[in-house]
N, C-alpha and C positions, 0 to 999 in steps of 0.2 A: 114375825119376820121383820128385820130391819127395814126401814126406810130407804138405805141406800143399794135396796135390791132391786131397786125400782132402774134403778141404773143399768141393770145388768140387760134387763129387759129392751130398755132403747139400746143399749148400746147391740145386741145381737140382731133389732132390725135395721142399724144403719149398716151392720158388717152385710147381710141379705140383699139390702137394697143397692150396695156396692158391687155385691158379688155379683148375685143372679139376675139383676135387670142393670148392670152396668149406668148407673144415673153419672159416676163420676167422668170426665171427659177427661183425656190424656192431662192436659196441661195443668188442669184443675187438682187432680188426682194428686201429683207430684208434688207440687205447692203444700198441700191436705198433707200428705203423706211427710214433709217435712215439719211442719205444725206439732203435727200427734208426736211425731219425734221429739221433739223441742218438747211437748208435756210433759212426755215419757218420763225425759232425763228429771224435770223437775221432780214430779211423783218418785220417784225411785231415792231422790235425794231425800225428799221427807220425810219416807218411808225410812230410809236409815235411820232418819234426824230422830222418829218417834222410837224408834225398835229401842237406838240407843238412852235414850229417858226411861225408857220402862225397865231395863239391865241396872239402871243408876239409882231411878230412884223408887221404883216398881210400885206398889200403890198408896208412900208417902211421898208426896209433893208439900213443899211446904209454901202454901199461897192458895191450896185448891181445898176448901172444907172438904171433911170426909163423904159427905154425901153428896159433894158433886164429881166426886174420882172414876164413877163408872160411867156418866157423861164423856168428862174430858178424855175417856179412854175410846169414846167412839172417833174421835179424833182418825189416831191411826187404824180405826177399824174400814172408815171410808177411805182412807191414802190407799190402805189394800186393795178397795174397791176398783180405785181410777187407777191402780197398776192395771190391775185384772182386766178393766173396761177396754184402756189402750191400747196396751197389746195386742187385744183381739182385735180391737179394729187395723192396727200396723198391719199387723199378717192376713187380714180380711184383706187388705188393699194391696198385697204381693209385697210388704212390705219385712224386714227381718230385724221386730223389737231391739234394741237396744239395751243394754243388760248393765246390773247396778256398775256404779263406778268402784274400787279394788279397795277405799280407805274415802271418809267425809271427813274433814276437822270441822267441828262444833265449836269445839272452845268451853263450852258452858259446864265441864265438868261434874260437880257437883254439888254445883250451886244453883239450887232451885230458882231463883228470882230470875239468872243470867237466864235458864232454859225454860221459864215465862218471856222472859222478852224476846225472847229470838222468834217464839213460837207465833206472838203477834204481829210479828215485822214477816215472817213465811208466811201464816195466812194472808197478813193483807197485799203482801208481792204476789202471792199465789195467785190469789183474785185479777189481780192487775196484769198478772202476765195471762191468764184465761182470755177477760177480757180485750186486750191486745191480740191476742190468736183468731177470733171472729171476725178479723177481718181478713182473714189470708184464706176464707174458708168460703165456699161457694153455695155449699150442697145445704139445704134450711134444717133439714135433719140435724146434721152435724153441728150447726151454727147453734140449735137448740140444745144440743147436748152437751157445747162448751157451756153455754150462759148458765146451765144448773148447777154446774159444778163450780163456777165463778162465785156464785150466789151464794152456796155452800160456805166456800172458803172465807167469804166474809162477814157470814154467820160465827163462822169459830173465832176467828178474830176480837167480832163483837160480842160475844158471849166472854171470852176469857177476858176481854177487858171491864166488861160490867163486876165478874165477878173478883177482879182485882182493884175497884173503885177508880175504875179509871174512867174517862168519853170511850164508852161503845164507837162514835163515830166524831170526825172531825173535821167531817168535809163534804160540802154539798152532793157533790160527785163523784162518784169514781173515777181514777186515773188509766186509762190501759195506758200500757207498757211493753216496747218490746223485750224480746229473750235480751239483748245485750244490757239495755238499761236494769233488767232484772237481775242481771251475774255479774252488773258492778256495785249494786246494791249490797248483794248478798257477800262478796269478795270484800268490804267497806267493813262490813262487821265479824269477819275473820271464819268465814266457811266458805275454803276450796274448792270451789266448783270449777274452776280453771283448769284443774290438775287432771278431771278427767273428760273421758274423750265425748264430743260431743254426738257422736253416733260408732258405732265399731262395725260397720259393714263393708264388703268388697264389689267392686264392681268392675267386671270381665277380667277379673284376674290381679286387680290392683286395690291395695287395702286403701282405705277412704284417708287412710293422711299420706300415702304416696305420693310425691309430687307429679306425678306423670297417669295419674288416676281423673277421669275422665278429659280425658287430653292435656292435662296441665292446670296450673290455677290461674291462666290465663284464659282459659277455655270454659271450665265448668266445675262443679262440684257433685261429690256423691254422698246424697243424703238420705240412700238403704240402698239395697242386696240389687244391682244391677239398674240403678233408677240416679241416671247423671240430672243436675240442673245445669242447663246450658248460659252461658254469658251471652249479652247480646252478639252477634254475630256468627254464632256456631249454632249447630242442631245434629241432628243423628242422636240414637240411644247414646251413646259415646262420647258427644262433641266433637268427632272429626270431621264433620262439615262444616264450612263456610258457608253462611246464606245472609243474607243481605237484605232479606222481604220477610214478607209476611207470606202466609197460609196457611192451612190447616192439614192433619195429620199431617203424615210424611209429605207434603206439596211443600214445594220451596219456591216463591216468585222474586224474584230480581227488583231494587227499588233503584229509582233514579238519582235518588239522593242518602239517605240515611234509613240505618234500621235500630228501634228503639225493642228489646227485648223485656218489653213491658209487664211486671208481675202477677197482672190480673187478664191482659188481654194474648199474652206471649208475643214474639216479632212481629214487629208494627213498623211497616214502613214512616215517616215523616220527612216535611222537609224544616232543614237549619234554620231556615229565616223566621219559623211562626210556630217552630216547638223545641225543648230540649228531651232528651233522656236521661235524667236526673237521677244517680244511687243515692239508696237509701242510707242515711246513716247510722240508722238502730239494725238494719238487716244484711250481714256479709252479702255482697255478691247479687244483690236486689237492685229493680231498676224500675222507674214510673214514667213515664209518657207524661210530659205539661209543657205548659204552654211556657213558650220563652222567657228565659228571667227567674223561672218560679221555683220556688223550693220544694223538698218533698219532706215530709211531717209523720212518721207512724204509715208512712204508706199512701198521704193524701198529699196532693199540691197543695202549694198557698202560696199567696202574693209575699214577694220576699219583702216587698220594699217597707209594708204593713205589719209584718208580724215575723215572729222567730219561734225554733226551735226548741224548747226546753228538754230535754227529758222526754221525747213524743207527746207534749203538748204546746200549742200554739199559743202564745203571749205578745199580747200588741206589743209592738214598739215604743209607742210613745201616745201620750193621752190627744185625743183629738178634740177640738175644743170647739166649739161653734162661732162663726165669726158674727156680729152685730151686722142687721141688716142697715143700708144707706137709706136714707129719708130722701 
């Protein structure tokens, strides 16, 4: 039995642990349930990406010795895996998977070398956009079940560059990466992911790119089969309420000042003079609670005045330099 059957196995006790002792909490849920979506669409894309390779160049690759073709074929044999895995969990979570996109452009024809390097720059964006998902994810279960397959991903990467005499690796660290920074990446090198839809569900009647679908794009977004994200300021399954506080489940309290519809804690009262609510700008529609002034990075604050934004990684500003002490 494959290795990545092992997956199959977690991935059925986190759908249980979702299902039948309900660990996910409303808002948690939601968040979770858009994440897996956002994987979804990646896996499905790769899974093209592979299907298409093996129709092209089926068991010669020219750059993969003969006797490492049935390795690099487990490749697409786990992308099968993390469809399979997803999905279950989507629909575990009341969720209605997302389905391939109609047409992928590659580009890479039939030129093996081109469809070596794409495959390295997918793995290591794979990795990086896993990584990047752990943190919009609550439940430790689930957080462990992204990290293996982050892992994964940049096994394959390192493996097909060893075996291309290339650096396995180039970098101290890993980068996460949100979804956006990842499908500009991947748009950079000429595979459309643009062109399809980032989820194809409806909710109460209005298809997910209706402008008038969970009250408008002023109001909220719908990211699966009846499951609105609300903008700050609105709630209800729907977004047709106005609410202005915080509470929980359906409870709506009144704030005296402002309400920050914050991505990990949901509506958070605050007030102007000692906090902002700062959107994200790797995440449509995303919003974090910090302290005044402060930027928001991959989903964390940080001191604007100190550091900036790259790509969702934090880079000083400017070298800080020690001053000489006075005698």
């Amino acid at each position: 039995m494959k290795n990545y059957c092992l997956l199959f196995i977690l991935c059925s006790a986190l759908v249980a642990c979702c299902v039948a002792w309900r660990v996910c909490d409303q808002g948690d849920s939601k968040r979770e349930l858009r994440t897996l979506q956002n994987l979804l669409e990646w896996e499905l894309m790769q899974q093209s990406f592979y299907t298409q390779a093996a129709r092209t160049f089926g068991g010669n690759i020219t750059g993969i010795p003969e006797n490492e073709i049935e390795t690099f074929g487990q490749f697409k044999d786990q992308t099968d895996a993390y469809v399979q895995n997803l999905t279950a969990l989507i629909a575990g979570k009341g969720g209605d998977p997302i389905q391939p996109c109609g047409s992928y452009l590659f580009g890479f024809g039939d030129n093996s070398t081109e469809f070596l390097n794409q495959t390295i720059q997918l793995e290591n964006w794979g990795n990086a956009l896993y990584l990047g998902a752990i943190s919009n994810i609550s439940n430790p279960a689930l957080q462990t079940f992204i990290a293996s397959i982050a892992s994964i991903k940049a096994r394959h990467a390192a493996w097909l560059s060893a075996i291309l005499n290339r650096t396995p690796f180039v970098r101290t660290v890993d980068t996460p990466l949100s979804v956006s920074s990842v499908k500009r990446r991947v748009n950079e090198v000429g595979i459309a992911m643009d062109d399809c839809p980032i989820q194809n569900n409806q909710c109460f009647g209005f298809n997910s790119s209706d402008t008038e679908v969970c009250g408008g794009t002023e109001r909220g977004q719908c990211v699966a089969k009846n499951v609105c994200i609300c903008k700050a300021g609105f709630k209800g399954s729907d977004c047709s309420e106005r609410c202005r506080g915080s509470g929980s489940g359906d409870r709506c309290f009144d704030c005296h000042d402002s309400c920050c519809n914050d991505v990990r804690r949901g509506p958070v009262c605050y007030t102007e003079s000692n906090h902002s609510c700062v959107a994200s700008q790797e995440e449509e529609n995303t919003f974090v609670l910090c302290g005044r002034g402060e930027g928001v990075c991959n989903l964390w604050c940080f001191d604007a005045n100190l550091y900036q934004c790259e790509d969702g990684v934090l880079v000083l500003k400017q070298t800080i330099t020690a001053r000489p002490i006075s005698s």
